[in-house]
C-alpha positions in Angstrom: -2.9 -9.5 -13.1 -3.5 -7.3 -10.4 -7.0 -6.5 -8.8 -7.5 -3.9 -6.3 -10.8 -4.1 -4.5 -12.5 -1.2 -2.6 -14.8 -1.8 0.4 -16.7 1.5 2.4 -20.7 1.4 4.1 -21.4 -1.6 1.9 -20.0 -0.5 -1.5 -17.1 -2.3 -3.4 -15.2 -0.6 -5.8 -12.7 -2.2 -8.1 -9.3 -1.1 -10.2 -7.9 -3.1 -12.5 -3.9 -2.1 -12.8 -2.2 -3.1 -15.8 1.1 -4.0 -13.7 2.0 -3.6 -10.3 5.1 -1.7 -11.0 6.9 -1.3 -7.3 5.9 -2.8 -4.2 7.8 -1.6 -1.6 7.3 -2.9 2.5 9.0 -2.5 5.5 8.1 -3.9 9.3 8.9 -1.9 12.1 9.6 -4.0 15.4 7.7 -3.3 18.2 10.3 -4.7 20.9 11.0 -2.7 23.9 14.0 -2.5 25.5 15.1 -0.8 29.3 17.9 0.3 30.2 18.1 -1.5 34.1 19.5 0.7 37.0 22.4 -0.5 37.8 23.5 -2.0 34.5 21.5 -4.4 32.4 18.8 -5.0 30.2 15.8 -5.8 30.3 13.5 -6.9 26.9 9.5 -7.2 26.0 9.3 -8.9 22.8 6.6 -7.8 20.4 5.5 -9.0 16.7 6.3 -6.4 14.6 3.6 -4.4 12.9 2.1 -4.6 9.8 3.8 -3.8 7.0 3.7 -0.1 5.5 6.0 1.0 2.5 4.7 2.1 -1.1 2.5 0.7 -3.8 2.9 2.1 -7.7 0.9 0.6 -10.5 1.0 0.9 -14.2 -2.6 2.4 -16.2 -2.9 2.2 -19.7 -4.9 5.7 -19.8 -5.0 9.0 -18.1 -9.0 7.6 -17.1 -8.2 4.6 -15.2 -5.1 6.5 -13.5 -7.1 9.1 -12.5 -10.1 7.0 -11.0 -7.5 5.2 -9.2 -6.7 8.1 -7.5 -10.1 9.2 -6.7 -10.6 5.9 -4.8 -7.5 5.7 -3.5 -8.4 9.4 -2.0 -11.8 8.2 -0.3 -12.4 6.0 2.6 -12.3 2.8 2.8 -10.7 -0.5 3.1 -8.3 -1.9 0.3 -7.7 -6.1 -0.8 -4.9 -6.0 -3.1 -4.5 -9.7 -5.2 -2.0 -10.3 -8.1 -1.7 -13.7 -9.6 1.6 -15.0 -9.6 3.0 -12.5 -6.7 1.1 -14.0 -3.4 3.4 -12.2 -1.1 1.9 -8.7 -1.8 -1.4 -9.8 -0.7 -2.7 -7.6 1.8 -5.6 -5.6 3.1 -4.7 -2.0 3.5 -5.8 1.7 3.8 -3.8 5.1 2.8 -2.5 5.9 6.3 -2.6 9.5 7.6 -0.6 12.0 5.7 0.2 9.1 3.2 0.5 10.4 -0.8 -1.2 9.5 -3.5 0.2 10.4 -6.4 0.1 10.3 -10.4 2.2 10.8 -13.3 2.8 10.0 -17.0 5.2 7.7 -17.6 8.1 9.4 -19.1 9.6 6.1 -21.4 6.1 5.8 -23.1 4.1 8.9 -23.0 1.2 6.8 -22.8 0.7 4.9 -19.3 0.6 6.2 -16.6 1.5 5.3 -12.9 -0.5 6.1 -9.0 1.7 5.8 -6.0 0.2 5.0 -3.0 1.4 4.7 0.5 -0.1 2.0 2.4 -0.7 0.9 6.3 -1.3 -3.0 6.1 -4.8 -4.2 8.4 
């Protein structure tokens, strides 16, 4: 089970996902590497950021979707938890000119799936 938990100026908001049904991530290095005059290299190592990549879950109505979206589309701070899958457990936000986005499921015709792209904090 999946729980996604809102936080903004005091107010928590929750959405309650069927299914997390893609979890995407990717971690881009932060290493910097100089060319030397003269030949040579020279290297500052970095972590690499957070991870960013794509979130999709799985709604049972057009409702719950569609709230997800709203949220998703307002400020604020983002806990994601889902028993059983600890690695995807992050604090996040929609980045700048990250999507949001929702659309029936074709298979069923019933649930219906929210994209979101995410910038781990």
């Amino acid at each position: 089970m999946a729980i996604l938990t809102r936080t903004w100026n005091a107010t928590t908001s929750t959405s309650d996902p069927t299914q997390v049904m893609d979890y995407r991530s990717e971690m881009e290095s932060a290493n910097i590497v100089l060319d030397i005059l003269g030949g040579g290299t020279a290297v500052s190592h970095r972590p690499a950021k957070l991870r960013t990549g794509t979130l999709k879950f799985l709604y049972t109505s057009e409702t719950l979707a569609n709230t997800c979206r709203t949220l998703h589309a307002n400020p604020g701070v983002w806990a994601l938890a889902y028993t059983g899958k600890t690695t995807i457990a992050m604090n996040y936000v929609v980045p700048p000119g990250g999507r949001i986005t929702v659309e029936l499921d074709s298979t069923t015709n019933n649930a219906w799936l929210v994209s979101v792209d995410y910038q781990e904090v």
